[in-house]
C-alpha positions in Angstrom: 0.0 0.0 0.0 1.0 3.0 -1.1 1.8 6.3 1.4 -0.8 8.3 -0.4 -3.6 5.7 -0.7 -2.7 5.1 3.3 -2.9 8.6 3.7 -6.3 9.1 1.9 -8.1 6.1 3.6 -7.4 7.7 7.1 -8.5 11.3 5.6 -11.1 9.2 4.6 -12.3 8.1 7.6 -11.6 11.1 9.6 -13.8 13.3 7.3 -16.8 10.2 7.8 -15.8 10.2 11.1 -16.6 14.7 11.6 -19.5 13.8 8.9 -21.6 11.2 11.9 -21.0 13.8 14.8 -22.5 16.8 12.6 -25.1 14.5 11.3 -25.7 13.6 14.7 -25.9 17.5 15.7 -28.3 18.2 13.2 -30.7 15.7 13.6 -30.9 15.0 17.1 -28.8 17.4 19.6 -31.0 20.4 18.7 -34.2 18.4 20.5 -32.7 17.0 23.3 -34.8 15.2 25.7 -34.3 13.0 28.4 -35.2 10.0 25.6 -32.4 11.2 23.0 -30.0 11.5 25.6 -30.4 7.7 27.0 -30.0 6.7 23.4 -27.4 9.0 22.3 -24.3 6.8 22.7 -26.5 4.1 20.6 -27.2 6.5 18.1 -23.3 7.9 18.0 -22.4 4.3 17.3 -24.5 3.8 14.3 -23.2 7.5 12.8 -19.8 6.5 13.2 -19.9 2.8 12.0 -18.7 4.3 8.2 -15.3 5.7 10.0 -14.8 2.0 11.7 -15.5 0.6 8.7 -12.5 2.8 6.3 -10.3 2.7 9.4 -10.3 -1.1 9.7 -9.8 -1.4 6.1 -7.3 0.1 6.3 -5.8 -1.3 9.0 -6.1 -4.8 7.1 -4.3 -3.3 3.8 -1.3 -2.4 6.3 -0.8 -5.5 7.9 -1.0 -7.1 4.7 1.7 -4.5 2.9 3.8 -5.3 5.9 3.6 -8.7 5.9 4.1 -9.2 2.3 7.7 -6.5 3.0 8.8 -9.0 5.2 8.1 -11.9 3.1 10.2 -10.0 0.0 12.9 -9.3 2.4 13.2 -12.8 3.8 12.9 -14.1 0.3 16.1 -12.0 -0.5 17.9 -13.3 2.6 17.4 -10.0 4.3 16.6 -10.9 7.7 17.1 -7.3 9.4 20.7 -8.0 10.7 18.9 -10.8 13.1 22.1 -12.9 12.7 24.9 -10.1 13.4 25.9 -9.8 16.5 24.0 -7.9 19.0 26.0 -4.2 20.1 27.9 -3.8 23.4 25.8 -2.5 26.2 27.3 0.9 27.1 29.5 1.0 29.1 31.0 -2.6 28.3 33.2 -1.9 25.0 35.9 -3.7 26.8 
C-alpha cells in the first residue's frame, strides 16, 4: 500500500468520522430530551460505524503491505541483521 492511498483512507475516515458527529448535531442534539439523551451513545455508534468501517480497512491493507515486506525481504535473505551480533551494552566496550 502506497503512502498516499494510506494517507487518503485515514482522511477518509476522519472526514466520515466529523461527517456522523455533525449528522448527529443536526438531527438529534438540537431536541434534546431526556429520551435522546439515553440513546445518544446508541445513536453515535450507528453515525460513526462508516469511519470504523474505512479505518479497519485500512488497517487490514497495512498488515498485509507489511507482511508481504517481510516476506520480500526474507525471500532476499534480508533478515534485518537478526544474525549479526548484538551491540555492546554501554559501558561494556571492553
Amino acid at each position: 500500500m502506497t503512502k498516499a492511498e494510506s494517507f487518503l483512507l485515514r482522511a477518509f475516515a476522519a472526514l466520515l468520522s466529523l461527517v456522523g458527529m455533525a449528522g448527529f448535531i443536526v438531527l438529534f442534539a438540537r431536541n434534546m430530551t431526556v429520551f435522546w439523551f439515553i440513546l445518544s451513545p446508541l445513536i453515535l455508534i450507528v453515525y460513526q460505524f462508516p469511519a470504523f468501517v474505512v479505518l479497519r480497512i485500512w488497517k487490514r491493507k497495512r498488515a498485509r503491505a507489511s507482511a508481504s515486506e517481510i516476506e520480500e525481504a526474507q525471500e532476499q535473505g534480508d533478515n534485518g541483521g537478526a544474525d549479526a551480533a548484538p551491540d555492546p551494552a554501554p559501558g561494556d566496550e571492553g
